[in-house]
N, C-alpha and C positions, 0 to 999 in steps of 0.2 A: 504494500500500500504506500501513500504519498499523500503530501500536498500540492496544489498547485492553487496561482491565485493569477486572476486577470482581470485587468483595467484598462478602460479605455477614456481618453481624452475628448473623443471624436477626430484627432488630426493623428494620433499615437497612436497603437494597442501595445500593453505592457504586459508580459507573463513570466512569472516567476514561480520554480519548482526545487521541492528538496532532494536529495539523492540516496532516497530510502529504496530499499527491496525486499519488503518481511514476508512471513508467512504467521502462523498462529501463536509462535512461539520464540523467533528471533528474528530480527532486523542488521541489515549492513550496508554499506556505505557502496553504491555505485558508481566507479570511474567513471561514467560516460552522462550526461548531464540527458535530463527528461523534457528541457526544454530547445527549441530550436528555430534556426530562421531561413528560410531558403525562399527563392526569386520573389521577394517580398510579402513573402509571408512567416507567420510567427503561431506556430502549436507546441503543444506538450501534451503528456499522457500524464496518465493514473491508472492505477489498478493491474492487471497482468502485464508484465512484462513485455511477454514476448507478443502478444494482441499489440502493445502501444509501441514499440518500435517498431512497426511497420508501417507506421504514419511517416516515419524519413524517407520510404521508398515510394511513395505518391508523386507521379508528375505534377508539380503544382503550375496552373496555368497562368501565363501574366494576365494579369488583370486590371482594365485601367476603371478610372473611376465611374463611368455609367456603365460597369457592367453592374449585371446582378448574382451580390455577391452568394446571396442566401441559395439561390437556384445552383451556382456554383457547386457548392460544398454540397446541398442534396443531392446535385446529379453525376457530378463526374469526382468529385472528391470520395466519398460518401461509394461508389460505384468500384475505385479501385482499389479504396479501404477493404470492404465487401473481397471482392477476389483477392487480392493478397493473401487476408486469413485462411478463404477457401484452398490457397496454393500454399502457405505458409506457415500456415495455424492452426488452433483448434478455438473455434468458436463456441464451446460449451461455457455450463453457465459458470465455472470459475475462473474463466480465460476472459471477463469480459475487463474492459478500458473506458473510461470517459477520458475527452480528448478538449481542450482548448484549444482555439484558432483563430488567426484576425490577419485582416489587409484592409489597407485602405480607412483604416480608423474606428473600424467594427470588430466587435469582437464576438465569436460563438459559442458555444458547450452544445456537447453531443456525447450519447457512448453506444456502445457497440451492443445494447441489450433491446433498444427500439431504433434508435437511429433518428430519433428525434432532433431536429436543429430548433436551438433555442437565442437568439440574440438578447445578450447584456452589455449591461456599462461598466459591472465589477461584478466579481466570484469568484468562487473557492471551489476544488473538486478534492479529490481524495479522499484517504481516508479522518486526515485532518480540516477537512473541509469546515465542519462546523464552530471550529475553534478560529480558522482564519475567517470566519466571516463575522466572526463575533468581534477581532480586531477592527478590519474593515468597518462596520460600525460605528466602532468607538473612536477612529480615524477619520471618520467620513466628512467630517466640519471641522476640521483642523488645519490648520493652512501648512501642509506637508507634502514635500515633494513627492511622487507617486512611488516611486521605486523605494524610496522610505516607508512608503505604506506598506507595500507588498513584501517588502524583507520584514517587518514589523508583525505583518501575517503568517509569515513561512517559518519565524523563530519561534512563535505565541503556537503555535501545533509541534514544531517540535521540541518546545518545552513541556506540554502538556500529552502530548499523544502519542506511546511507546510505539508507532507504525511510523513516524516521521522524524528523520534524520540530517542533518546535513552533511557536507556544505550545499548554500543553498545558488543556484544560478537565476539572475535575471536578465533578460532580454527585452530590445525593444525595436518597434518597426514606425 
């Protein structure tokens, strides 16, 4: 399990993730960062491992600003997510991922158990999810840089939530 938190400005989307990999009983420290940015875009995972790094091998499309981005990620993101796991993975239910993603100043959540696209301004996913949005919160009217928010988030779960570890990465588009 993990945290992840994402923000957006409407001109930015910011996402930041910790580098846990538990299972019911121990947790460890990840080399390889859960957050990422490729041809202008910015996701991360949560949840199985091996389901959420298959979101680095998605062609992500350039996309200028009147496209749409929602129909995007439903049809052709969302579509080679879907086949990966089917050539890659196992899609059962404790293989499943929720994914953060943003371009263009929008930011989404989705996971891999309906595939539901959902657009936000800010949130939390993991399994510290509820702990970082309780930060988020109490940060929300503060005059604080966002990346200070979002690390503010990512340490407040993994202080309090034995699934979430760091070191934490943030990124931004």
């Amino acid at each position: 399990m993990t945290v992840l938190v994402g923000i957006t400005n409407g001109k930015n989307v910011y996402i930041g993730a910790d580098r846990a990999a538990s299972d019911e009983s121990t947790v460890i420290t990840m080399y390889r960062p859960k957050v990422h940015v490729t041809n202008k875009w910015i996701y991360a995972y949560a949840g199985s491992v091996g389901t959420g790094q298959l979101i680095e091998f998605v062609n992500f499309p350039t996309q200028d600003k009147k496209a749409d981005v929602y129909k995007t990620i439903k049809l052709e993101i969302v579509k080679q997510l879907k086949q990966l796991i089917a050539d890659h993975g196992d899609d059962g239910d404790d293989n499943g991922a929720e994914f953060l993603i943003g371009v263009n100043g929008r930011l989404f959540e989705f996971s891999s158990s309906d595939w539901g696209i959902v657009e936000v301004t800010e949130t939390a996913g993991g399994s510290g999810n509820q702990i970082a949005l309780g930060s988020l919160y109490t940060t929300y009217t503060l005059d604080m840089d966002i990346e200070d928010r979002i690390k503010m988030a990512l340490e407040a779960a993994i202080e309090y939530s034995p699934t979430c570890q760091g070191p934490v990465d943030i990124m931004h588009i």
